[in-house]
C-alpha positions as CSV (number, residue, x, y, z in Angstrom):
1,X,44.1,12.6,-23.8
2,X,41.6,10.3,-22.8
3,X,42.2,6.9,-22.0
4,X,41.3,4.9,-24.9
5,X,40.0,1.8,-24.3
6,X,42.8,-1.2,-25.3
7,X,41.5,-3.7,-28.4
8,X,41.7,-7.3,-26.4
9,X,42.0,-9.0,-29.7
10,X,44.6,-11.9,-28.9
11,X,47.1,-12.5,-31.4
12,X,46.5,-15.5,-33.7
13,X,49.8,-17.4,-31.8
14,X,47.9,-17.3,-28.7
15,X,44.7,-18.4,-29.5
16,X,43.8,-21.3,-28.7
17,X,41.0,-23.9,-30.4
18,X,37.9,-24.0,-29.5
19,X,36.3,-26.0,-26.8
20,X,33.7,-28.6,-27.4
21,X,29.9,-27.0,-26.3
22,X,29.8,-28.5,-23.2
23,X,33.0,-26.7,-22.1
24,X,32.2,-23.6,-24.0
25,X,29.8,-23.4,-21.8
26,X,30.7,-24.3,-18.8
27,X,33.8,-21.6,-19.8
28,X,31.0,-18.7,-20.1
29,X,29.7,-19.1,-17.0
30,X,32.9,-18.4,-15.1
31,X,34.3,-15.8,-16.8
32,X,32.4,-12.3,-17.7
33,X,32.1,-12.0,-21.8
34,X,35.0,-10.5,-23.9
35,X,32.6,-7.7,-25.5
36,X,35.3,-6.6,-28.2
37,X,36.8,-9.7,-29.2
38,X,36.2,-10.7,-33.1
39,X,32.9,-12.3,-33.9
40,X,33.5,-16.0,-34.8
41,X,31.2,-15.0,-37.7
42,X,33.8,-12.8,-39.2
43,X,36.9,-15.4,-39.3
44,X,37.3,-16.8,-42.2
45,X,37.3,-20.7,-42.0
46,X,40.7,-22.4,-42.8
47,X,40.6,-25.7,-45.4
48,X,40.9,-28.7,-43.8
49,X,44.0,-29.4,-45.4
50,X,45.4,-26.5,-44.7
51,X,44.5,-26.4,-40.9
52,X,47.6,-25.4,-39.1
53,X,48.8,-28.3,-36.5
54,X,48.2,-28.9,-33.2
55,X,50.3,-26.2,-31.1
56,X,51.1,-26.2,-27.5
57,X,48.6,-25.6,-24.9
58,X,49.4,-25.6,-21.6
59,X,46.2,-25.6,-20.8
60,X,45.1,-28.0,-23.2
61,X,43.8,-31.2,-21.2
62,X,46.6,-33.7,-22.9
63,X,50.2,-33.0,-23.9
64,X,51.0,-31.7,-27.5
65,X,52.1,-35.7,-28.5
66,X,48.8,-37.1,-28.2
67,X,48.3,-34.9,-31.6
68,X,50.1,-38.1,-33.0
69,X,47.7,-40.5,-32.4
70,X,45.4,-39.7,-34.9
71,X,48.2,-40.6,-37.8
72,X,48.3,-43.4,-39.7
73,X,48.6,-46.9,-38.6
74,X,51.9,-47.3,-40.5
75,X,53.8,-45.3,-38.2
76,X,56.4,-42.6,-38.7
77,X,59.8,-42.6,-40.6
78,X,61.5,-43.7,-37.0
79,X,59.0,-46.5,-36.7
80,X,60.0,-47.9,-40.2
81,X,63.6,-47.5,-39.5
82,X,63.1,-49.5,-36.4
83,X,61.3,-52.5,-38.5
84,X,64.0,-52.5,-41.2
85,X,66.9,-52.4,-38.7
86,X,64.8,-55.7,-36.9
87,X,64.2,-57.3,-39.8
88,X,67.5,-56.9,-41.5
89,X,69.2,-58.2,-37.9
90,X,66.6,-60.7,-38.1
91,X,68.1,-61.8,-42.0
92,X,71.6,-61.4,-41.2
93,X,71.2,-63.9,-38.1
94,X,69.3,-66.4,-40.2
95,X,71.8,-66.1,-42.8
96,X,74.9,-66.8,-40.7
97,X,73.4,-69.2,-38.8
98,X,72.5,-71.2,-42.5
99,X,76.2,-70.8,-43.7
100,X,77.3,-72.0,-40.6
101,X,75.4,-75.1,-40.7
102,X,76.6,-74.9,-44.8
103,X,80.0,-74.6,-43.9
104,X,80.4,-77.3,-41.1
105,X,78.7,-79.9,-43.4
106,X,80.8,-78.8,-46.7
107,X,83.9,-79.4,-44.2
108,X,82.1,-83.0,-43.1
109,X,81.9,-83.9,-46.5
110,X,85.3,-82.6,-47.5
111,X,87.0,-84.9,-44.6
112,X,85.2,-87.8,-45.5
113,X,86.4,-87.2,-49.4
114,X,90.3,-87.0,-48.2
115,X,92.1,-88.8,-49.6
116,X,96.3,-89.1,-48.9
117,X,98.4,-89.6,-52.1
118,X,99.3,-93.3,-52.3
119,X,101.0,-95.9,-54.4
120,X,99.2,-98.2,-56.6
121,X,98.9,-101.7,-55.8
122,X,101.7,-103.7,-57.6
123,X,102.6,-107.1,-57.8
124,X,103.2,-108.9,-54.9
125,X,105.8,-111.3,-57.0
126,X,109.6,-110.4,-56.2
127,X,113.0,-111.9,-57.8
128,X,113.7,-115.2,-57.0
129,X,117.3,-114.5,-55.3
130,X,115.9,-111.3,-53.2
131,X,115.0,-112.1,-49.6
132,X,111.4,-111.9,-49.9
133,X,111.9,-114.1,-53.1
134,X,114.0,-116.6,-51.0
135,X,111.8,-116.9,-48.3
136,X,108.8,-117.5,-50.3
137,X,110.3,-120.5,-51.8
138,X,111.6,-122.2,-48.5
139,X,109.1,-121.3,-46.0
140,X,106.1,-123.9,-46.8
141,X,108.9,-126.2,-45.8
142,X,109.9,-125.0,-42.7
143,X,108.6,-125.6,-39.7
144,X,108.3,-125.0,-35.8
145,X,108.7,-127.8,-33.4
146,X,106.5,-127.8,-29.9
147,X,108.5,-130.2,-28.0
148,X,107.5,-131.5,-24.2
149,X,109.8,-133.9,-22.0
150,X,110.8,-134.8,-18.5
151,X,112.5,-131.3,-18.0
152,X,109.6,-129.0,-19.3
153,X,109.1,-127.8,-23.0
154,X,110.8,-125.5,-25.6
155,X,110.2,-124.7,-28.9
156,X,113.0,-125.5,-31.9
157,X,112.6,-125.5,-36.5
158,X,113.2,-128.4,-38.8
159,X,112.6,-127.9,-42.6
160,X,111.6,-130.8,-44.5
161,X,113.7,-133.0,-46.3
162,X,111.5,-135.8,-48.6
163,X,108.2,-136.2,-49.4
164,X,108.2,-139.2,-47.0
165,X,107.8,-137.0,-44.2
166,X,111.9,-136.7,-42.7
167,X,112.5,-133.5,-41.0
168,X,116.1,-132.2,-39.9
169,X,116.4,-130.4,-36.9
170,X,119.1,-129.7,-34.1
171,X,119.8,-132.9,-31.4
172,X,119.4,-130.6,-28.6
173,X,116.2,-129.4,-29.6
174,X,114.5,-133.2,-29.2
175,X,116.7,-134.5,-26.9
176,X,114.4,-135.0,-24.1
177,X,111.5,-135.2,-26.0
178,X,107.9,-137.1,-25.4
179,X,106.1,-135.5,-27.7
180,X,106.9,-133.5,-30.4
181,X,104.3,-131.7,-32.8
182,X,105.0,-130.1,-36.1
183,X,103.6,-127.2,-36.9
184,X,103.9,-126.3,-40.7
185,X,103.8,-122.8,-42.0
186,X,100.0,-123.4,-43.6
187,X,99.5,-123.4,-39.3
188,X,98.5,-127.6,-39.3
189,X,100.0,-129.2,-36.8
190,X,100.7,-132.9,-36.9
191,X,102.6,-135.3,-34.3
192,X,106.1,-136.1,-35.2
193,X,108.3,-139.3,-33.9
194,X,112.0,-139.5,-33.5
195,X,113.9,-141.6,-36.4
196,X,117.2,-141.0,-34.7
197,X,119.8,-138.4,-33.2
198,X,123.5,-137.9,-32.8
199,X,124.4,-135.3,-30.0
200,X,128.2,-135.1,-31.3
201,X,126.9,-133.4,-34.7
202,X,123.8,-132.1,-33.0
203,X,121.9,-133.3,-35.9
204,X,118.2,-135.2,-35.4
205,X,116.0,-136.9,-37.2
206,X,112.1,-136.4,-36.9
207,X,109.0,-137.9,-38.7
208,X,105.5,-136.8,-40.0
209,X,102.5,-138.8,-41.2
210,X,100.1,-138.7,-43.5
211,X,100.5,-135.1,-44.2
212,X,100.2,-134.2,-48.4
213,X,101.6,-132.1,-50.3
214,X,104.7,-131.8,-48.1
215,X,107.5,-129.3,-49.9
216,X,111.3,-130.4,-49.5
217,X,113.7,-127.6,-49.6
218,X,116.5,-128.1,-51.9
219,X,119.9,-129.1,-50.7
220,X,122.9,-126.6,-51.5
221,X,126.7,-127.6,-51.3
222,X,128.6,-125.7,-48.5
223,X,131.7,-126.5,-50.4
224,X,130.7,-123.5,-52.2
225,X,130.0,-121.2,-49.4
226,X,132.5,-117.8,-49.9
227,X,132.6,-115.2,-47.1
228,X,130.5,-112.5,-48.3
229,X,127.6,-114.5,-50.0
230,X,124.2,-113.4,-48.8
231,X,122.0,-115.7,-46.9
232,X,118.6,-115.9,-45.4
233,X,118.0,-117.3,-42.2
234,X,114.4,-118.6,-40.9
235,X,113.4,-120.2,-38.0
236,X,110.9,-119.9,-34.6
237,X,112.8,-117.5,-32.5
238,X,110.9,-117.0,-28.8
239,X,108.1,-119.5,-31.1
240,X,108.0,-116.3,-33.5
241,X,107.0,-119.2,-35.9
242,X,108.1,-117.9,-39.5
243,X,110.4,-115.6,-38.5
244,X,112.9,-114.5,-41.6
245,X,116.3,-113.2,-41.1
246,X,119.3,-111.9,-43.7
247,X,123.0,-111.4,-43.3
248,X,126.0,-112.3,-45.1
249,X,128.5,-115.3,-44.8
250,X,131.5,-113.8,-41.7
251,X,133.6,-116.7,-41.6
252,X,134.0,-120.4,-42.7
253,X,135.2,-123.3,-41.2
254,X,134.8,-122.1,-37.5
255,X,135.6,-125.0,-34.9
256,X,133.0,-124.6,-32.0
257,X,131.8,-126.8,-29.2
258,X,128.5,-126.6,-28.0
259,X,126.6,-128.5,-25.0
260,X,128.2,-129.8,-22.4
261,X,125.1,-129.5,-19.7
262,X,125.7,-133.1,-18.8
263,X,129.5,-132.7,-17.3
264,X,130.4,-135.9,-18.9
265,X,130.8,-135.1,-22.1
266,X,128.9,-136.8,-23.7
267,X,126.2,-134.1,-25.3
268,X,129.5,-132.1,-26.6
269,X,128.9,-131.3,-29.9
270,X,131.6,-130.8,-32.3
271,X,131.0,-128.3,-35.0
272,X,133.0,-126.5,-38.3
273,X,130.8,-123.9,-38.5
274,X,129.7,-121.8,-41.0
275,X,129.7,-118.4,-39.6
276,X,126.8,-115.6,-40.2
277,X,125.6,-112.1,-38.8
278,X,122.0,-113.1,-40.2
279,X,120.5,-113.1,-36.6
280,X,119.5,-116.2,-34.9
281,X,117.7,-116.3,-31.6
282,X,116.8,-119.4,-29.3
283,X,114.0,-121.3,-30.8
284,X,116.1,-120.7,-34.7
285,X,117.4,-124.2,-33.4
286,X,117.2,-126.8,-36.4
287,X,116.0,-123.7,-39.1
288,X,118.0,-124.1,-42.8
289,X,120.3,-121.2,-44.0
290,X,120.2,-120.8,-47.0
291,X,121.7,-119.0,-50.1
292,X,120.4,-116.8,-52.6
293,X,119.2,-119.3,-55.1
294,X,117.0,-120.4,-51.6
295,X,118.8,-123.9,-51.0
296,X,120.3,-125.7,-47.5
297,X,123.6,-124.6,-46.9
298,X,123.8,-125.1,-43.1
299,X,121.1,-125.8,-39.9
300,X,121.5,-122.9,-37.6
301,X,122.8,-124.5,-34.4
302,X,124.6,-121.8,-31.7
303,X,124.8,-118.3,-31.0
304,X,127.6,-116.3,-29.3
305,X,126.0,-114.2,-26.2
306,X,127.3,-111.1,-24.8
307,X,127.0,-113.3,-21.6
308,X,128.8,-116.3,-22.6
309,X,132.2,-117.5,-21.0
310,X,133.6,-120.9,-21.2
311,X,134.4,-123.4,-24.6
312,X,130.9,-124.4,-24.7
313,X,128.7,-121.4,-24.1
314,X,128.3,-120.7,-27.9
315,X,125.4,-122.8,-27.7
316,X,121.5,-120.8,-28.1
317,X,120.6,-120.5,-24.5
318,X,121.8,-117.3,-24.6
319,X,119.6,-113.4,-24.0
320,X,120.1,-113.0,-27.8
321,X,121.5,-112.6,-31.1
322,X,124.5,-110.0,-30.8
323,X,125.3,-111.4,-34.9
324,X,127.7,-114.1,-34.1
325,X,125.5,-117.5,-35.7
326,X,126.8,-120.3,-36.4
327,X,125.2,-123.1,-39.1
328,X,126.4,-126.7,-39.5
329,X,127.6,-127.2,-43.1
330,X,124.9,-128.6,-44.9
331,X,127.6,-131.4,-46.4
332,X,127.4,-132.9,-42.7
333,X,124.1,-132.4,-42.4
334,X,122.9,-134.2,-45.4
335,X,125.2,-137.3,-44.6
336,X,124.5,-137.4,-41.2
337,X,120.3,-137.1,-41.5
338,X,121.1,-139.9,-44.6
339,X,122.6,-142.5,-41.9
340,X,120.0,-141.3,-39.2
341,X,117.4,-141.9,-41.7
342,X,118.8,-145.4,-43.1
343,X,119.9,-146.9,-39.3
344,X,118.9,-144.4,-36.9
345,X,122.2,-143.6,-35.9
346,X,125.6,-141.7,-37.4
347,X,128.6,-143.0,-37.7
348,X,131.8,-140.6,-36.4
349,X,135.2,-140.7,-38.2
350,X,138.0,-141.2,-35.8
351,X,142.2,-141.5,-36.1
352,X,142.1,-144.1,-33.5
353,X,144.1,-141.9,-30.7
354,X,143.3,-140.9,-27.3
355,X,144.1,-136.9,-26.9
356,X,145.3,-135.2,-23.9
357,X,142.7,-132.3,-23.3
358,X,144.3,-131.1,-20.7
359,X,147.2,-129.7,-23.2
360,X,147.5,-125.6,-23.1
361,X,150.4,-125.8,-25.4
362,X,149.5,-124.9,-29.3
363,X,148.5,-128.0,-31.0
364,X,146.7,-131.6,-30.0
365,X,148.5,-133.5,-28.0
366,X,148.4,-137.2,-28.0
367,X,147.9,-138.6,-24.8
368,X,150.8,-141.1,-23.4
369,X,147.9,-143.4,-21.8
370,X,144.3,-144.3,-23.1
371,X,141.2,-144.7,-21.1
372,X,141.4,-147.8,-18.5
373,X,145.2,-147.7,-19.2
374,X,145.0,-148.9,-22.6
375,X,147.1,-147.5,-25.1
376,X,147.1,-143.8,-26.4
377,X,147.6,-145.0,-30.1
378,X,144.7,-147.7,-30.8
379,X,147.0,-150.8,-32.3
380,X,146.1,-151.1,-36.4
381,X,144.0,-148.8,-36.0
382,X,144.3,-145.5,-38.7
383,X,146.5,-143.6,-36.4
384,X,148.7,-146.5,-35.4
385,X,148.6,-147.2,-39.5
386,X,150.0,-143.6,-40.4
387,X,153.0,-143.9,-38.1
388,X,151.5,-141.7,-34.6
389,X,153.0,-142.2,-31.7
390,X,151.9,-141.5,-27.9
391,X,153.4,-137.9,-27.2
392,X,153.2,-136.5,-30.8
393,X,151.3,-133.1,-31.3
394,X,149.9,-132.7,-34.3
395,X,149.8,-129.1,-35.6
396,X,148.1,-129.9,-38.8
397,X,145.5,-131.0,-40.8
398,X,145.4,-130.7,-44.6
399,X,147.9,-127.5,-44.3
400,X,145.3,-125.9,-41.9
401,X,146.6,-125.1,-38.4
402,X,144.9,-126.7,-35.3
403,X,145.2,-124.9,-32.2
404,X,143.8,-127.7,-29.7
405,X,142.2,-130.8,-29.2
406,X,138.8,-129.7,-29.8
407,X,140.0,-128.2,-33.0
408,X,141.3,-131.6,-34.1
409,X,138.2,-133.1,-33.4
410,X,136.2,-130.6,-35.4
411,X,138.3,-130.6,-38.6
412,X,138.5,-134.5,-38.6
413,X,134.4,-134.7,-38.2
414,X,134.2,-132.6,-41.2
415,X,135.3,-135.2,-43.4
416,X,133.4,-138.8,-43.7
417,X,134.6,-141.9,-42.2
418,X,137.6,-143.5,-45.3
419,X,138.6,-139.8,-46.7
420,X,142.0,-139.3,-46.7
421,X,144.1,-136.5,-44.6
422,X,147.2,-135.5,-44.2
423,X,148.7,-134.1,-40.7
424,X,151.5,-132.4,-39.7
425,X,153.3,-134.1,-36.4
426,X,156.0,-132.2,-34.1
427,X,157.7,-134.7,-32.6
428,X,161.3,-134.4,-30.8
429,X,161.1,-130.7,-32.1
430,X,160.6,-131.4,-35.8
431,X,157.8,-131.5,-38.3
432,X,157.0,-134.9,-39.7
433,X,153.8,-134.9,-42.5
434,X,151.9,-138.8,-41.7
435,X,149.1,-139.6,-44.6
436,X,145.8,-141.3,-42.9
437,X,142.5,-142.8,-43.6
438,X,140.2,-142.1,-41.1
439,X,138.5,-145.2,-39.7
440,X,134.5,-145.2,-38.5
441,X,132.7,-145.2,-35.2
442,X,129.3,-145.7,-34.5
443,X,128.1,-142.1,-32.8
444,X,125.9,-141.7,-29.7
């Protein structure tokens, strides 16, 4: 069989577009002409919108994506996904960022707007016999004395007694004094003189002028005093001017000593105390105690230390308040500042006897010899009078046991210079009752 020539027609998968002219024929110049390939004139033209894409050609002079280039200017489905992604990332971070800056300024606001639950403001009244009642009615007359002498300066209380301008304090708070200023609970302070002093009661008398509208406290009657009753202390502890204190009656009738710092004697004070836990500090010197219907009952005078040792270390100088106060009756007080006020001095009631201090037995003794060898028993005098004798111990007074000769002293400068007593007397083993009258002195 003859060799039949082979049809060249390419299949339609391998053709290939056609060139531009130029390269067409360029093309027919280098290779030799395809004589049985299809006329051009013969294929049937495709519609444009039915043109087959862009295939691979290897030969081609750009890649197959170039094809892409000619779509339009939106971009493709990946394009568009892109966008959205950016621009929904782009929201989201806007709209945290905004409810951030929501947030931090609701919480702002909200803190500002707090508000803690709290009572309502009341009234600042309270009932006259509760301590914030009490010291509402006594302290505009209270005060703080500033006091500078010889030895330095210290700080004491007085509360006012008339409308004259008489202040009670403590002896020991003015003792040395130059100058003493008053300093009133409104803060004026005025300058103050002396009207008069008695170191055996520890009781002084001091004196403002021209200062109005001065408020008295009211006087009480210690007589009345029970252990038990509530009291109110107030006084310039450390000059804590103003300083209010509470506690309870301990004990009545206390004998205590204070003073002493001189060695002769002759600052002793002689005290039946009132006793109270209602602390009281150095500087509470002079300051009223006072009951629940806000009167005098006693001056605070002495403390108790922790520290203190000896008869006459009751007396403030003392680290602090352990709750052992004691308060001069305010019966003395008011009869003592009344004699200051009227002579500027006190008079001291006395049995007319010379004790013998050095006695450890139980009891006052009464001494066998008087000062300067005079006699024990004062001739006519109120102890002579009621039948004592030199050697006697009385054990006694009014039925209440004494247990020494500062006890005897104590109980008999309770009482006022002609008041009766009546003391017990051991003498050659037995018990004799003597009635006396106690005679007067003129105090230092």
């Amino acid at each position: 069989m003859a060799d039949q020539p082979q049809s060249d027609t390419a299949p339609k998968w391998w053709s290939r577009p056609a060139a531009p002219e130029a390269e067409a024929g360029s093309a027919a110049a280098e290779r030799p002409a395809q004589p049985d390939s299809v006329p051009a004139a013969d294929a049937e033209p495709l519609p444009a919108e039915a043109a087959p894409a862009p295939r691979y050609d290897p030969w081609g002079e750009q890649p197959l994506q170039v094809a892409d280039r000619g779509r339009a200017a939106g971009g493709g489905p990946v394009v568009r996904v892109r966008h959205a992604l950016a621009l929904g990332l782009g929201i989201a971070l806007l709209a945290g960022g905004v409810g951030g800056w929501l947030g931090v300024l609701a919480e702002r606001r909200s803190s500002t707007r707090l508000e803690l639950p709290q009572a309502a403001v009341e009234s600042k009244n309270r009932a006259p016999e509760s301590v914030a009642g009490i010291a509402a009615t006594a302290l505009p007359g209270v005060v703080t004395l500033h006091v500078r002498g010889s030895s330095g300066s210290g700080t004491g209380t007085g509360f006012v007694l008339d409308g004259q301008g008489h202040i009670l304090t403590n002896n020991h708070v003015v003792s040395d004094a130059k100058d003493i200023t008053v300093t009133f609970s409104t803060g004026e302070s005025v300058t103050a003189r002396l009207v008069g002093r008695d170191s055996g009661y520890d009781l002084a008398v001091v004196k403002v002028e021209g200062v109005r509208g001065l408020q008295p406290l009211s006087l009480g009657n210690s007589e009345n005093v029970k252990v038990g009753d509530p009291v109110v202390a107030i006084g310039a502890p450390f000059d804590l001017s103003n300083t209010v204190t509470a506690g309870i009656i301990s004990a009545t009738g206390r004998p205590i000593t204070a003073g002493g710092d001189k060695g002769d004697g002759s600052d002793i004070s002689y005290v039946d105390a009132l006793q109270t836990d209602a602390p009281i500090n150095p500087g509470n010197s002079g300051g009223p105690l006072l009951d629940a219907k806000a009167r005098v009952i006693g001056i605070n005078s002495a403390i108790r230390g922790a520290d203190a040792s000896g008869d006459g270390a009751e007396r403030a100088k003392q680290s602090g308040s352990i709750g052992l106060g004691f308060a001069i009756p305010v019966n003395q007080g008011k009869r003592v500042a009344e004699e200051l006020i009227r002579t500027g001095r006190a008079t001291h009631p006395v049995i007319g006897v010379t004790l013998d201090m050095e006695y450890t037995g139980d009891g006052a003794r009464v001494g066998t010899k008087g000062d300067g060898g005079k006699p024990a028993v004062t001739p006519d005098g109120p102890g002579a009078r009621a039948g004592i004798q030199g050697g006697d111990v009385i054990t006694k007074v009014d039925g209440v046991r004494v247990h020494g000769g500062d006890e005897l002293v104590i109980k008999i400068r309770a009482h006022r210079p002609g008041d009766p007593l009546t003391l017990t007397v051991l003498r050659d083993g037995r018990e004799r009752t003597l009635e006396l009258v106690l005679g007067s002195a003129n105090g230092s």
